[in-house]
VEXDREN-419733 format. One line per 10 residues: number of its first residue (from 1); for each residue z, x, y of N, C-alpha, C, CB. Coordinates in Angstrom, 2 decimals, padded with zeros to 5 digits. Each point is the difference from the previous one (the first is absolute). Glycine has a CB too. Layout:
NUM> Z,X,Y,Z,X,Y,Z,X,Y,Z,X,Y; ...
***
This chain:
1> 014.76,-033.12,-001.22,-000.45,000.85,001.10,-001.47,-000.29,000.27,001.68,001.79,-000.60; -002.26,-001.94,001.82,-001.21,-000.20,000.56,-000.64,001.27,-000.41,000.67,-001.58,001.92; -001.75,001.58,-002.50,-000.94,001.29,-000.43,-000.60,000.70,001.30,-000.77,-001.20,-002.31; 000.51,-000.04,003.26,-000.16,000.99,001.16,000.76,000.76,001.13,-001.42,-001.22,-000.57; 002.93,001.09,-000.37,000.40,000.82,000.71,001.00,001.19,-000.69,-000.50,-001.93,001.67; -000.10,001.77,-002.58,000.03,001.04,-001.51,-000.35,001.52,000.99,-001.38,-002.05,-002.62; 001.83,002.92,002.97,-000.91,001.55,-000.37,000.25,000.53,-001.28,000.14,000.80,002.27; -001.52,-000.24,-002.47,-000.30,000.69,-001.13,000.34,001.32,000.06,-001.59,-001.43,-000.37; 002.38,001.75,-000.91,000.66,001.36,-000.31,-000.15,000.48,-001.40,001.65,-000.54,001.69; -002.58,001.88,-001.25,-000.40,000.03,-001.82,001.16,000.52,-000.45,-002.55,000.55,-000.19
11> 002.92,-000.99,-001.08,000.77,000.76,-001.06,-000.10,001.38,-000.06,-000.23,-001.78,-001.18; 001.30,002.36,001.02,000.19,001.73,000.52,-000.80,000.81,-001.68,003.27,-000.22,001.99; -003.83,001.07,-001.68,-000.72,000.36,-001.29,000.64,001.13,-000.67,-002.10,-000.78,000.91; 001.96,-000.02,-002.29,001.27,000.78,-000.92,-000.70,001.50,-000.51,001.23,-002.62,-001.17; -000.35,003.66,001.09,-000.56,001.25,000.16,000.06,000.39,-001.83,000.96,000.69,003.08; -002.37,-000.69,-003.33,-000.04,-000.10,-001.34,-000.46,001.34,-000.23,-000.38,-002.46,-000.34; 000.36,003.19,-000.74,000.03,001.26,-000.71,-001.68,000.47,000.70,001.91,-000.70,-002.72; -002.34,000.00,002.56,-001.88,000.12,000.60,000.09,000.60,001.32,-001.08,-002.33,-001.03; 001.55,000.73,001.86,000.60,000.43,001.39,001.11,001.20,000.01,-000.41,-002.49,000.62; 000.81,002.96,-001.14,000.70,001.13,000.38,-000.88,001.10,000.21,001.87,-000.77,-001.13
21> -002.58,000.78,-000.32,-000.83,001.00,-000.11,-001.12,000.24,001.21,000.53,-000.47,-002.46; -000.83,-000.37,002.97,-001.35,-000.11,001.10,000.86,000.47,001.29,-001.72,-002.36,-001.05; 002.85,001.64,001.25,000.62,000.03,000.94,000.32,001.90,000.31,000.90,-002.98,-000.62; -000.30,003.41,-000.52,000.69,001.37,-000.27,-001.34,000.89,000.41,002.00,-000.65,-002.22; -003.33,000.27,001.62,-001.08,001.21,000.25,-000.39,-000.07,001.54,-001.11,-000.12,-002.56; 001.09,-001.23,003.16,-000.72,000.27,001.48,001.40,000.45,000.68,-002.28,-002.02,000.21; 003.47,001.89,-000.30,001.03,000.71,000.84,000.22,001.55,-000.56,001.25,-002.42,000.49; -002.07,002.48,-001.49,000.26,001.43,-000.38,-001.35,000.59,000.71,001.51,-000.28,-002.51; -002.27,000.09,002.86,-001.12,000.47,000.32,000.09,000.20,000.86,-000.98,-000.61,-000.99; 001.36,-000.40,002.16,000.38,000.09,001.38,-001.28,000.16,000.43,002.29,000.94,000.02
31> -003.16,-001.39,000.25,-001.66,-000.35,000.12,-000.26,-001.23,000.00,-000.63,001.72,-001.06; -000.56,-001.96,001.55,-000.71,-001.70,000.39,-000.68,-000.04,-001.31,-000.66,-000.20,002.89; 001.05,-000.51,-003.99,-001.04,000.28,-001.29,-000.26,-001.41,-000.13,000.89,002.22,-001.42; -002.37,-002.19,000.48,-000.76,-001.02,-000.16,000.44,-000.69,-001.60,-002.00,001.23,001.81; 001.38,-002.38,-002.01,000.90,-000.53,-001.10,-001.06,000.89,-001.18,001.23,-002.97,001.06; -002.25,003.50,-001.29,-000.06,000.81,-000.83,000.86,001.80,-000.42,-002.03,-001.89,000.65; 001.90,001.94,000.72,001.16,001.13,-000.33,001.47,-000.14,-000.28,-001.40,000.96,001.30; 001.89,-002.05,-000.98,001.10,-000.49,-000.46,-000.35,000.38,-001.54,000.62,-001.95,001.96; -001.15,000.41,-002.40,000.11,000.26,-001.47,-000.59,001.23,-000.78,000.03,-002.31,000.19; -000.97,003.42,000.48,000.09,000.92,-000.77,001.77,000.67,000.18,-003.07,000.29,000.20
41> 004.02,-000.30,000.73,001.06,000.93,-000.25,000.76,-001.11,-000.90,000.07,001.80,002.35; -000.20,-003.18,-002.39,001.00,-000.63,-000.43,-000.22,-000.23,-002.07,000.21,-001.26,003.17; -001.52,001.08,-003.27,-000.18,000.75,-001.55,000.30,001.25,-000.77,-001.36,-001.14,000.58; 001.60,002.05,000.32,000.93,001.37,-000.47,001.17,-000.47,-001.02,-000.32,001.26,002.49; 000.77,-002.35,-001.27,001.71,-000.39,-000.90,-000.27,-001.22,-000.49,001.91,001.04,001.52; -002.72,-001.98,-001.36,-000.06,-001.24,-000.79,-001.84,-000.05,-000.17,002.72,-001.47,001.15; -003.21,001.95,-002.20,-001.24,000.49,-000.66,-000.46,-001.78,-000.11,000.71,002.92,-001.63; -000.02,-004.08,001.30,-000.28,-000.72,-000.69,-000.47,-001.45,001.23,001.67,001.44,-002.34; -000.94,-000.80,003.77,-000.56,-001.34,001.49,-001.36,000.44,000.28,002.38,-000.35,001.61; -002.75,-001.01,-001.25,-001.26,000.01,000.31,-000.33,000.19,001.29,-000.18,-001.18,-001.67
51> -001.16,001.54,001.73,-000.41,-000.28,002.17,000.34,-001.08,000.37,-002.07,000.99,000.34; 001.73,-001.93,-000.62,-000.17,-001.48,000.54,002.00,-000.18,000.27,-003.00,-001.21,-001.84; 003.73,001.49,000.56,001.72,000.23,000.36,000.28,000.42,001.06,000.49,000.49,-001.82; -001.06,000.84,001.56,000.17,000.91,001.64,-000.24,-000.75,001.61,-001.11,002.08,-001.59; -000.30,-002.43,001.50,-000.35,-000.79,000.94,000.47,-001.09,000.10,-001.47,000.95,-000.07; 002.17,-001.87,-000.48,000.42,-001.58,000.17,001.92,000.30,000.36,-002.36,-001.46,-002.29; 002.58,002.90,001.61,001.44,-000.09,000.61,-000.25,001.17,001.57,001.70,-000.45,-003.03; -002.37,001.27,002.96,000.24,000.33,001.25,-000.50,-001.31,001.68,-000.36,002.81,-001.78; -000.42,-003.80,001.07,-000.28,-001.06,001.33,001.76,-000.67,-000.44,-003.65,-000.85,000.24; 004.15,000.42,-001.12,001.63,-000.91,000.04,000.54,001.22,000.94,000.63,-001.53,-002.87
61> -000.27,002.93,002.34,000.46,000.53,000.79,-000.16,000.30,001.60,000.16,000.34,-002.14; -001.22,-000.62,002.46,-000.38,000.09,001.17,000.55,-001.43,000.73,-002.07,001.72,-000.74; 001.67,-002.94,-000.08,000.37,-000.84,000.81,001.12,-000.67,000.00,-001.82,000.03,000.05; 002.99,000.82,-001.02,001.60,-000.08,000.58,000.15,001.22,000.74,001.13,-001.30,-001.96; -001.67,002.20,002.79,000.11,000.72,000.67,000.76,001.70,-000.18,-000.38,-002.52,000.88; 000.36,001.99,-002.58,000.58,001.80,-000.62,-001.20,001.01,000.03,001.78,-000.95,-001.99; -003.01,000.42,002.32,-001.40,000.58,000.71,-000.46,000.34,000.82,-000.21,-000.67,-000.73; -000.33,001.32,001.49,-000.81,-000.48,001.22,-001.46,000.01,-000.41,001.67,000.95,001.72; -002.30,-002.01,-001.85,-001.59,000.00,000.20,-000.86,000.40,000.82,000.47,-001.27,-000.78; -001.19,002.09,000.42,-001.31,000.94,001.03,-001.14,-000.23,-000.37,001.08,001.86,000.35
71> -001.53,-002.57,001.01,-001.43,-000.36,-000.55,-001.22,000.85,001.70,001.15,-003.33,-001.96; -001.09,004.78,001.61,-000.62,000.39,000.83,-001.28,000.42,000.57,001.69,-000.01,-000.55; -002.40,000.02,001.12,-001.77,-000.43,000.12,-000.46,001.32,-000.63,-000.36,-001.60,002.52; -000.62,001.11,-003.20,-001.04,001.14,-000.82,000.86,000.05,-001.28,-001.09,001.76,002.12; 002.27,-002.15,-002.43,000.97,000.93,-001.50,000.04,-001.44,-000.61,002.08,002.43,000.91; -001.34,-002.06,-002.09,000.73,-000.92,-001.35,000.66,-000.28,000.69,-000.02,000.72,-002.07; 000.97,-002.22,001.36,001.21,000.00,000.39,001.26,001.15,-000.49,-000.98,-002.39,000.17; 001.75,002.18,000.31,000.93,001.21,000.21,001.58,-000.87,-000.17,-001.88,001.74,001.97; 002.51,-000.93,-002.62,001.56,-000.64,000.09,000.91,001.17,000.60,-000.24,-001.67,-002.29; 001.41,001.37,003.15,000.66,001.33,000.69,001.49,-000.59,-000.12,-002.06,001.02,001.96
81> 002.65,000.09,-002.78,001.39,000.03,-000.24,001.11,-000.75,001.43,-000.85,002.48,-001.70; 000.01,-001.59,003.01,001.00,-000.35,000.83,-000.38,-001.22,001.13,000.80,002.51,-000.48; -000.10,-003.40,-000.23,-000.10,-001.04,000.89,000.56,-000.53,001.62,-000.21,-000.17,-002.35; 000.58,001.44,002.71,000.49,-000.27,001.54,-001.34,-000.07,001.09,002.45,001.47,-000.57; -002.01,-001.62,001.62,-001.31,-000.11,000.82,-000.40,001.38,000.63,000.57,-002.48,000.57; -001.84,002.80,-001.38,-000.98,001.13,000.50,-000.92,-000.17,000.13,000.73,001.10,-000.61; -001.89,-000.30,000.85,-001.51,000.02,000.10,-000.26,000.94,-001.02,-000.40,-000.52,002.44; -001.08,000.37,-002.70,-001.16,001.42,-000.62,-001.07,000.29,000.90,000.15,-000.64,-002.41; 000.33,001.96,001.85,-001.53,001.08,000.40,-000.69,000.34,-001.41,001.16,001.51,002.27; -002.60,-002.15,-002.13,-000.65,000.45,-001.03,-001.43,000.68,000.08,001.41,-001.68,-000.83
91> -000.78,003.07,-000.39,-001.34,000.81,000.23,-001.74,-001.18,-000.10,001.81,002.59,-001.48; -002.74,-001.94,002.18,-001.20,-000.55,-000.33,-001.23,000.59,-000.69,000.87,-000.97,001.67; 000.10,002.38,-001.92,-000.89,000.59,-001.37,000.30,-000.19,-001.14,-000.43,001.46,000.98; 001.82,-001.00,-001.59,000.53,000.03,-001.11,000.85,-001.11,000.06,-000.28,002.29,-000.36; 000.62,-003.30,001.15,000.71,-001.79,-000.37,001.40,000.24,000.08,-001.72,-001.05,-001.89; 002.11,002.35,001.58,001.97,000.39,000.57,000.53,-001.22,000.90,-000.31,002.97,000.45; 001.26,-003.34,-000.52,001.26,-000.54,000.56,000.44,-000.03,000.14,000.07,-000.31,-000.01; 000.74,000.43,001.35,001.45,001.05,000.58,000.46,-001.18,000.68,-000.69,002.83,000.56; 002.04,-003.03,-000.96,000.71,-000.87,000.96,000.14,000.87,001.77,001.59,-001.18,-002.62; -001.49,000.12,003.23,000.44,000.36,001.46,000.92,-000.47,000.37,-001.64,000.25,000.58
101> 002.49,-000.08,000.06,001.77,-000.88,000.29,-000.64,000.13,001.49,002.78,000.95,-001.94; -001.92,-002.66,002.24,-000.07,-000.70,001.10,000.98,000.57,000.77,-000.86,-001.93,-000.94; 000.69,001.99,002.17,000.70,000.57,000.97,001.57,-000.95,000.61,-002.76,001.14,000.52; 003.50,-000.81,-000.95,001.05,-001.13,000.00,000.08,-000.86,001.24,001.31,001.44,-001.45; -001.61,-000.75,002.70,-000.19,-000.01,001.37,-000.24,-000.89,000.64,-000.44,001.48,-000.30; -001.23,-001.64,-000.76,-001.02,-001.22,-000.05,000.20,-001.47,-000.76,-001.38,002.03,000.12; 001.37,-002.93,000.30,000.42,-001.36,-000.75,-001.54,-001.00,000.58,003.52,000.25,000.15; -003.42,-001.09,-001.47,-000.94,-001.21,000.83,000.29,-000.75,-000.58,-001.76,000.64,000.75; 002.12,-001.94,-000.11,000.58,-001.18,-000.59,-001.39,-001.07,000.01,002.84,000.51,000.96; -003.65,-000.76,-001.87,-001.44,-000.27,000.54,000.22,-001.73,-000.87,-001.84,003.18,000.16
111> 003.47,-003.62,-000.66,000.23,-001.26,-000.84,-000.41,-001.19,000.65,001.82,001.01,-001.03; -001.99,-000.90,002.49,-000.22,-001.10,000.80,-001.05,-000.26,001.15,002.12,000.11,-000.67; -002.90,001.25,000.00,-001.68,000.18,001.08,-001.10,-000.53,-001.09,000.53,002.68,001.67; -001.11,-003.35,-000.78,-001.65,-000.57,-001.19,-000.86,000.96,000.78,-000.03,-003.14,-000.67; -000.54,003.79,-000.26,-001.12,001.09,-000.13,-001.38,-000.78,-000.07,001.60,001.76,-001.35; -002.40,-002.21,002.48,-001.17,-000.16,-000.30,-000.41,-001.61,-001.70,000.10,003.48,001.38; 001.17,-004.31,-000.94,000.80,-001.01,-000.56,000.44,000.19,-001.32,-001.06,-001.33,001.37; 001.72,003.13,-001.38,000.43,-000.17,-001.32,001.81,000.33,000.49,-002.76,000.91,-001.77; 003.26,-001.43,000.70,001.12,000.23,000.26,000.43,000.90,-000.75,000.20,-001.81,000.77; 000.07,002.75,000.10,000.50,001.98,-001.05,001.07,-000.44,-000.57,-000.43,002.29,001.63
121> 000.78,-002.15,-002.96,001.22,000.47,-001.04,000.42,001.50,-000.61,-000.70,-002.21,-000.60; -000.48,003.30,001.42,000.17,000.99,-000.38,-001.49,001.11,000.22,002.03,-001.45,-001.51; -001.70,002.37,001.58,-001.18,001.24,000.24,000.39,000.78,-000.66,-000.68,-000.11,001.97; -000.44,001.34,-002.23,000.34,001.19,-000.48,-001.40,001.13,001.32,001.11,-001.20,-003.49; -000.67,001.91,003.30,-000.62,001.47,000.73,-000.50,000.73,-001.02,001.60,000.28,001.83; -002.83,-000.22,-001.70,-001.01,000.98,-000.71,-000.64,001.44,000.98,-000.75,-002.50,-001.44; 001.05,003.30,000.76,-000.60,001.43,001.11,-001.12,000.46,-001.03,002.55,001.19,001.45; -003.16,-000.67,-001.04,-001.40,000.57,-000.80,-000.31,001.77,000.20,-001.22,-002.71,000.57; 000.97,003.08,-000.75,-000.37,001.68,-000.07,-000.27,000.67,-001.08,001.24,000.13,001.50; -000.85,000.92,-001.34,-000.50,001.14,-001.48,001.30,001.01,000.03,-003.18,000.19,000.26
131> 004.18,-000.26,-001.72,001.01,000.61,000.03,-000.40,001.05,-000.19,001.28,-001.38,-000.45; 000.02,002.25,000.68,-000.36,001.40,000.02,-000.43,000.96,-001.15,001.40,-000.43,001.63; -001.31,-000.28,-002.63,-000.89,000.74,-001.35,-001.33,-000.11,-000.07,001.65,-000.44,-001.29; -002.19,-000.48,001.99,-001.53,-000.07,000.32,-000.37,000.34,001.29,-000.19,-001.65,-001.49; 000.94,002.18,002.09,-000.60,000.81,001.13,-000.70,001.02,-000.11,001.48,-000.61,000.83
***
């Protein structure tokens, strides 16, 4: 087979006792959490993983897509259980992160527009304000 015309397909990532554990606390949380708060809930039940564990499996997880990666202006990165297509609103006092659901209504197919010569593979929507506990 010609290598260049090989596509690359990563190997599906095997869901190991660690990964469960990381996996189980941010879907239990149901929150945008950062890879330190991860591993503080995920040492409760496995005392003995490290940060750097935490952090090196939540980026695999992210980038077989059992993640979603959040990387939103002013914050940490962020990992979010639900990987369908939404936006955030994030507080700009206290850093909160509230998903927003996309309006089904609305579509943009942006796979075949160059942006200022980039070619879009994807966006996200950021809203900014002050949630209502810091009002």
């Amino acid at each position: 087979m010609n290598a260049s015309n090989h596509t690359y397909r990563p190997e599906p990532l095997r869901m190991t006792n660690q990964r469960k554990g990381i996996l189980e606390e941010v879907q239990k949380a149901r929150q945008h959490l950062t890879a330190d708060e991860v591993y503080e809930l995920v040492r409760k039940k496995q005392p003995r993983i490290s940060l750097s564990t935490v952090y090196r499996n939540l980026e695999k997880m992210a980038d077989a897509g059992i993640l979603a990666r959040l990387e939103l202006s002013g914050n940490q990165r962020r990992y979010d259980w639900n990987t369908d297509m939404h936006h955030h609103a994030r507080c700009v006092r206290c850093g909160a992160v509230r998903d927003v659901p996309v309006d089904a209504g609305v579509e943009l197919d942006l796979g075949s527009q160059a942006i200022n010569g980039f070619a879009v593979s994807g966006f996200r929507l950021e809203f900014k304000g002050i949630c209502e506990k810091c009002r």
